[in-house]
N, C-alpha and C positions, 0 to 999 in steps of 0.2 A: 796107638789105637789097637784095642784086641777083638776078637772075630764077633763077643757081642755087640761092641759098639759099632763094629761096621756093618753088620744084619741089622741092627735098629736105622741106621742112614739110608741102606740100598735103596728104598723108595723113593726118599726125596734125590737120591743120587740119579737115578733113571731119569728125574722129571727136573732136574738141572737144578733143585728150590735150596740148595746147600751153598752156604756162603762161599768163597774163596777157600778162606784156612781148611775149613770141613770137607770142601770139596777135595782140594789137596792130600787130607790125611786120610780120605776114602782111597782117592786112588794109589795112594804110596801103601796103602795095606793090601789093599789088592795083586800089585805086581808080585807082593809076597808070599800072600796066601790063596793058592787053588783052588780051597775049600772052598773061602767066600766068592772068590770068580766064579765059579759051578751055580753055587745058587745067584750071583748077580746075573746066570745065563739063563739060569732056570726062571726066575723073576721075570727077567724080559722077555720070553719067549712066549710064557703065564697072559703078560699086559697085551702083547701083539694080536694070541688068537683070540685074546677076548675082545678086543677091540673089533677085529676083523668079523670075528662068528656069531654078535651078539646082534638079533635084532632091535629095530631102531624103535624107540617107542619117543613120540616128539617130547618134550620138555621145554615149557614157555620160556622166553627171554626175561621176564616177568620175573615169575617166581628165581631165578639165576641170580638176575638184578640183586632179591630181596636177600639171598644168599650171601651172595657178596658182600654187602653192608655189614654184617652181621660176623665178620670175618676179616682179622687182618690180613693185608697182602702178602705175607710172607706165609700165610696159610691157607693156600687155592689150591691144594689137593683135594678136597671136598670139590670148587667147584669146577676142576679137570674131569671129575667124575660124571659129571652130570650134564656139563654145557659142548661135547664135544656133538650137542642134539644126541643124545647119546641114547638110547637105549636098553631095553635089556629084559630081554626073554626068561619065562620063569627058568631054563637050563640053565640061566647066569649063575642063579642066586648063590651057589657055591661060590664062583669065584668073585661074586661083590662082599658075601662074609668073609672072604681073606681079603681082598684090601680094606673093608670097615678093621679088621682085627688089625692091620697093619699101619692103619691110621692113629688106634691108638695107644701102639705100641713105640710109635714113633716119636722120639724123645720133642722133636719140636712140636706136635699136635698134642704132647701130654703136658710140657710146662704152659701150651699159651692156654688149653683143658685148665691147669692149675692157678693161674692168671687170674681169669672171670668167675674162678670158685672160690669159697674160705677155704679150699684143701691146702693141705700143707705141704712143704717140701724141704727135703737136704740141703744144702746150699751146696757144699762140695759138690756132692755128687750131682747137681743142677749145673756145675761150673763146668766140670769135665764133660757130662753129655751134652753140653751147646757148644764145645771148644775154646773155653778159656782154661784147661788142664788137660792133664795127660793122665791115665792111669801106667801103673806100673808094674813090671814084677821084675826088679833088682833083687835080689839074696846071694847072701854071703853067710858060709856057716863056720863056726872056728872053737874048741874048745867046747865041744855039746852047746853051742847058742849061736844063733837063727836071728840076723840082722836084716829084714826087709824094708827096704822103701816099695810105698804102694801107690801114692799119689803126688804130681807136682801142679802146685797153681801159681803162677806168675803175673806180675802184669807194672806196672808204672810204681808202686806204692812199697811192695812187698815180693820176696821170692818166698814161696809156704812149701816145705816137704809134710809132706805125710810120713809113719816108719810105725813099726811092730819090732820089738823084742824079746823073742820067743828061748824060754830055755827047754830043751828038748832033754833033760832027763828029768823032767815034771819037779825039780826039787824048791828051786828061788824064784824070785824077782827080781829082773836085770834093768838100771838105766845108765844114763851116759850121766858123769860124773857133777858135769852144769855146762853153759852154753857156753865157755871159755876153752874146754876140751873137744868141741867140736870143729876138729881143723879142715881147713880147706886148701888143700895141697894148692892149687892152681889160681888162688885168690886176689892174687895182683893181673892176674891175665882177663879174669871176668871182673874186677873193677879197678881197672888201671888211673880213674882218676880220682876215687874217692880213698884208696890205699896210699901211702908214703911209707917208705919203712916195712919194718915189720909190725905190722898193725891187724894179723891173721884175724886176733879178739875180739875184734868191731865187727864184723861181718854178720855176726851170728847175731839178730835183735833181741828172741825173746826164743824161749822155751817154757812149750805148753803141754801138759798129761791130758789124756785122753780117756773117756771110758771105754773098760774092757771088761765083754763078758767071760772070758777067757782067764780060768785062775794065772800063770804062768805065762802072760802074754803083758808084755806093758806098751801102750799104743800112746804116740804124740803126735804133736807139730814144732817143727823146728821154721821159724822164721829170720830171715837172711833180707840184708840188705836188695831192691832192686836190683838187676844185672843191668851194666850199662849200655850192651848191644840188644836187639832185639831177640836172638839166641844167644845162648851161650850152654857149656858144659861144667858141671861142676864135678873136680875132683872129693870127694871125701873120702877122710881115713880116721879111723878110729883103731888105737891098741890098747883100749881096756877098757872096762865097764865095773860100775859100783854094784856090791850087791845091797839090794834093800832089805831092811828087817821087816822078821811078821810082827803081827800084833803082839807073841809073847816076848818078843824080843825089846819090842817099842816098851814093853811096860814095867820091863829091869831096868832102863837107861838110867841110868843116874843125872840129874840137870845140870850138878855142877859139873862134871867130869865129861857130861859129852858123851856123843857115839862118835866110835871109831867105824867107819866103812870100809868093809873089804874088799880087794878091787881082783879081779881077775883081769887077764892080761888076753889077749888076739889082736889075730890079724882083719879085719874086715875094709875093704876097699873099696868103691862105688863112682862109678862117672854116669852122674844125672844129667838128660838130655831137658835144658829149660828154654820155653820159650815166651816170652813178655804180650802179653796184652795189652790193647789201650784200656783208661780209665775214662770216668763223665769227669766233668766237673759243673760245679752249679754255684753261681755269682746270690747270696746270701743279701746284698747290697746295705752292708754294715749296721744290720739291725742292732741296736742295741738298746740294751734295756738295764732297772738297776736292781743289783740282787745284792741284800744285803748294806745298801750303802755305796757300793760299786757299781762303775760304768761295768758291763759284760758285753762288746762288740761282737758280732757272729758275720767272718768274714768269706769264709769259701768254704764249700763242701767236695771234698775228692772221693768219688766215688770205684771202686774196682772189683774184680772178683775175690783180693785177697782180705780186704778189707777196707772202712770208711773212716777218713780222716778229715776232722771239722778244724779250720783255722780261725783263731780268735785271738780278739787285745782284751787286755782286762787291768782296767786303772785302778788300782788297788790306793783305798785311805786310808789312815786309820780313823777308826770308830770311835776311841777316847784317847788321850792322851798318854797309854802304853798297851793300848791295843792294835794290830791292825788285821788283813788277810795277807795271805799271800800265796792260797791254793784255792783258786775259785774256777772250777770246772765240772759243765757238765757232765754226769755219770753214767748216763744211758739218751740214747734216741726214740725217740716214738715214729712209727709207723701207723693212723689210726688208734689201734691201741695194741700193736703191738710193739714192746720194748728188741732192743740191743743193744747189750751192754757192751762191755771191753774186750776186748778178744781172750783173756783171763778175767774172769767175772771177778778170782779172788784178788786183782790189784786195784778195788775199786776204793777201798780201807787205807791208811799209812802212808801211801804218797801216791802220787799224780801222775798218769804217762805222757806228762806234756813235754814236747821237745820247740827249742825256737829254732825260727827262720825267717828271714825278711818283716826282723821287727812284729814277727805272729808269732803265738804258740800254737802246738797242733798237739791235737788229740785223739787216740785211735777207737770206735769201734768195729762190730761184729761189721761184714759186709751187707750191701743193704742191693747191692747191683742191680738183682731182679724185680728189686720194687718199684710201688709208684710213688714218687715225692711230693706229691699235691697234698697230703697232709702230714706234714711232718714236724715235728717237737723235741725239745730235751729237757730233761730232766736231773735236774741238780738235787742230789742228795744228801749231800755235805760240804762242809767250805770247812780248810785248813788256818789257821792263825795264829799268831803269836803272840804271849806277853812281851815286853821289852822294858823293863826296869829294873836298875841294877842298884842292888841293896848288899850290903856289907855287915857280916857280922862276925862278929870277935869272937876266935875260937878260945878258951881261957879253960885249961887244965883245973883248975880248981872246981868250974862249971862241975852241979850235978847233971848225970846222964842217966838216963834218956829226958834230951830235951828238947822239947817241942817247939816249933819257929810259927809264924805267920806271915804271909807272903801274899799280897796281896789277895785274890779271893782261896789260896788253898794254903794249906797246912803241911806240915811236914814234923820227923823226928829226928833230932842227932843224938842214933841211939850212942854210936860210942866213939869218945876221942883221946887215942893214947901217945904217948910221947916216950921213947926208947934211943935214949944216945940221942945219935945226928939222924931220928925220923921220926914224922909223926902220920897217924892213921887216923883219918874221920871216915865213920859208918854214917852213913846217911837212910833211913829207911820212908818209903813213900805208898804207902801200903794198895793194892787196890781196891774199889769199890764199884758196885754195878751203878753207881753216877757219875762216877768219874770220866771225866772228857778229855781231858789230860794227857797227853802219852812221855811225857818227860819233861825234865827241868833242866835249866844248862848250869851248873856248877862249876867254879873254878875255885881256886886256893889264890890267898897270895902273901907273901914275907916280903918285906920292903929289904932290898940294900943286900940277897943273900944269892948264894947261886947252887938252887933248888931244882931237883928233878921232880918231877910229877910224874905219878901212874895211874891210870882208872881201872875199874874193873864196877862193871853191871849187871845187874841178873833182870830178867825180862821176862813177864808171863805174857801169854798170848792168848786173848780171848776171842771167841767165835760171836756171831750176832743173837747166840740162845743163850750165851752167858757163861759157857762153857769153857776150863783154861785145856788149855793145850801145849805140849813141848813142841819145841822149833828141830826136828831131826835134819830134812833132808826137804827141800823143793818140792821134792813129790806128796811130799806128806800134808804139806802148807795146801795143794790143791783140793785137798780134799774134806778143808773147813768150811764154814761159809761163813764168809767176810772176815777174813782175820785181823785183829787190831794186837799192837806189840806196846803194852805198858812197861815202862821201867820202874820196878816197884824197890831198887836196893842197889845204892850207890858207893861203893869203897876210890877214897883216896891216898896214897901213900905217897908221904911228901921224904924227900930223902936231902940232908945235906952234904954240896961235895968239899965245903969248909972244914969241916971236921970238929966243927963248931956244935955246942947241941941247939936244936931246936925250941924253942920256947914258948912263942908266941904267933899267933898265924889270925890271918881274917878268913871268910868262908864267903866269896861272892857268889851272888845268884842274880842272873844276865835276865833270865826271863823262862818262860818255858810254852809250849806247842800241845795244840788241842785239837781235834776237830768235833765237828760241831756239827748234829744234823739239822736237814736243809728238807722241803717240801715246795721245789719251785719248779713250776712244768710252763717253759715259753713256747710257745708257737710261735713259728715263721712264718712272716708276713706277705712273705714275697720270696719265691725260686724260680729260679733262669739257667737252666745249661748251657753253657759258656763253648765248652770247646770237646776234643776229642771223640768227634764221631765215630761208630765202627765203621769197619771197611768194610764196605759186601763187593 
């Protein structure tokens, strides 16, 4: 906690209205800081003579009553103010406009303020001023670049860092390579039973970019497995960082050849102080309903400061005889009518963050903690599916080329098929089009009786939701499209004999191929019940 968040507390701390945790982290900053002791003496001293000097002007039980109503319990500093029969001489008025200004300065009189308004709010920064995070100042500086951690949010679901990477001779743009180089020295000690081995790489769930108005600053979230104690510290170390390209860099890459990233090397070290929150939960009581042709069960809702995870069944059919689903999840939550979508809005395109467990899939949004769930909804905007019929056709060297296939509703080219000694090469082309729903076809080779190596090789454009292609550089760059879909528009196979034998004759099977398909289905929940994990005051 730093000196403003515990200047925003001191009031409810004087009048005891601070939970446990908060109260706690009020006074552990206090024994540390003088500063805030001084004015939590000056503050007291403030409440005493005015209590003591002000004269009493009566104030009906009545109107108190009406007060109160109007007022959750957890917010009776208002009527501390008024029912101690209290009064107050026009010499007050000064010091009734410092507690009015301190009322609503006071992080818990401005979110329940924000509550009963359409005003809006942070969620992070709503997390850490009620005590479900910590702010931070971690820095580590190595090689002109400035590694901060600024924020930690924790609780049942998720461990969430906050961090900045700042290069201090104003030149690049720095990030961490992907969420596999983000090691955690001490990882078997803060999850000693979900670790085996050397399994450092699991820890790390997702890596998210952040806006920065900041040229020269690149801001995220790194999310991390829950921590298995209620505390726990996390070692991090990091010895290098990728440099990212500018725009004129992005716009020599070459597609086929790739960017190379060049990495600078440091030292940066870090031991984050985390501590776990409870989460709600809410018993959904197996609504289900059919989207598409499919049962869609909505089985539990987990609610926490890091994020919201819906568990669901979903009995998948198929629809015709080589059609079926087999990604059918919704995309966003409603609140009234405000949406939350995934905690990466852009993995809401090309796959699905569903993970199983006890026979449920689970799926993550944005967190929803400080809302109210009496109207709540989702929203399904696309379902995943596959063809599944496998058709065989004869590759035959005398065949003219380009030649064009049909498959059941889509088409395709085999522009080119060559045969060299003991290998042969089919080009397969699948061009894109702004109706195509398509994202790929499964292809295989096959020679009866030979003993054949196969190789693939695929080139892939990436479309945004405006229709725009786009190159696949680097993670960071992928955040920065909206909604990006990955077509495979260009298929090379190279078949190679280890006979020694030539090649001659080959089939070209196609298994089926994967679509998604947009969806306009907003269900309302019928019925929610919070089940368990109440906070502790």
């Amino acid at each position: 906690m730093n000196c403003e968040q515990c200047r925003n507390y001191l009031l409810d701390y004087l009048d005891k209205e601070l939970i446990k945790k908060e109260y706690h982290q009020v006074t552990m900053h206090l024994n540390q800081c003088t500063t805030c002791q001084e004015e939590l003496d000056e503050l007291s001293n403030t409440v005493n003579d005015f209590r003591s000097e002000s004269k009493l002007v009566e104030v009906s039980d009545n109107i108190i009553s009406r007060v109160e109503t109007q007022i959750p319990k957890e917010k009776q500093l208002v009527k501390q103010t008024l029912s101690l029969k209290h009064t107050l001489g026009i010499s007050s008025l000064a010091v009734i406009s410092s507690f009015i200004i301190a009322l609503f300065t006071s992080p818990g009189f401005y979110y329940w303020f924000v509550d009963i308004t359409p005003m809006s709010y942070d969620h992070v920064e709503r997390a850490i001023a009620e005590g479900y995070g910590e702010e931070l100042h971690l820095v580590e500086e190595d090689n002109d670049i400035r590694i901060s951690f600024t924020k930690v949010i924790a609780d049942e679901l998720a461990t969430h860092l906050y961090y900045e990477i700042e290069d201090l001779s104003k030149e690049q743009l720095y990030t961490f390579q992907n969420i596999y180089h983000i090691n955690v020295t001490n990882g078997e000690d803060v999850w000693p039973d979900s670790l085996s081995g050397n399994q450092q790489q699991y820890v790390s769930q997702s890596h998210d970019y952040l806006p920065s108005d900041e040229e020269y600053i690149q801001k995220g979230r790194i999310e991390f497995m829950p921590i298995e104690d209620s505390q726990a510290e996390l070692e991090l170390m990091f010895d290098s960082l990728i440099e990212l390209p500018d725009d004129n860099e992005l716009n020599e890459v070459d597609p086929s050849q790739g960017y190379s990233f060049e990495q600078t090397a440091g030292n940066w070290s870090f031991k984050i102080p985390v501590a776990k929150s409870p989460i709600k939960e809410y018993d959904l009581f197996d609504q289900t309903e059919e989207i598409e042709g499919n049962d869609f069960t909505f089985r539990k809702l987990s609610v926490g400061p890091t994020k919201t995870v819906l568990a669901f069944r979903q009995n998948m059919i198929k629809t015709s005889d080589s059609m079926h689903y087999h990604g059918l999840a919704p995309t966003a939550l409603y609140i009234d009518d405000k949406r939350f979508d995934y905690p990466n809005p852009n993995s809401r395109y090309g796959y699905l963050h569903a993970q199983f467990q006890d026979s449920f899939e689970r799926i993550a949004f944005e967190s929803v903690y400080f809302e109210n769930l009496n109207d709540l909804s989702f929203q399904f905007d696309f379902a995943s599916r596959s063809a599944n019929k496998r058709t065989e056709i004869d590759l035959d060297v005398d065949q003219s080329y380009p030649y064009e296939v049909d498959y059941l509703d889509l088409s395709f080219t085999i522009e080119e098929l060559s045969i060299e000694d003991e290998s042969m090469t089919v080009i397969i082309e699948d061009k894109y089009y702004p109706e195509r729903t398509h994202e790929s076809i499964h292809f295989s080779t096959l020679i009866e009786y030979r003993n054949i190596e196969t190789s693939h090789h695929q080139e892939t454009v990436i479309m945004d939701e405006h229709g725009n292609e786009h190159e696949f550089i680097h993670e960071y760059h992928m955040n920065m499209i909206d909604n990006p879909r990955f077509f495979t528009t260009k298929y090379e196979m190279l078949l190679e004999a280890n006979d020694g034998e030539k090649i001659e004759d080959s089939q070209l099977i196609i298994d089926g191929y994967n679509e998604t398909i947009p969806l306009d289905y907003q269900i309302a929940i019928e019925r929610i019940e919070e089940i368990s994990h109440e906070r502790d005051d």
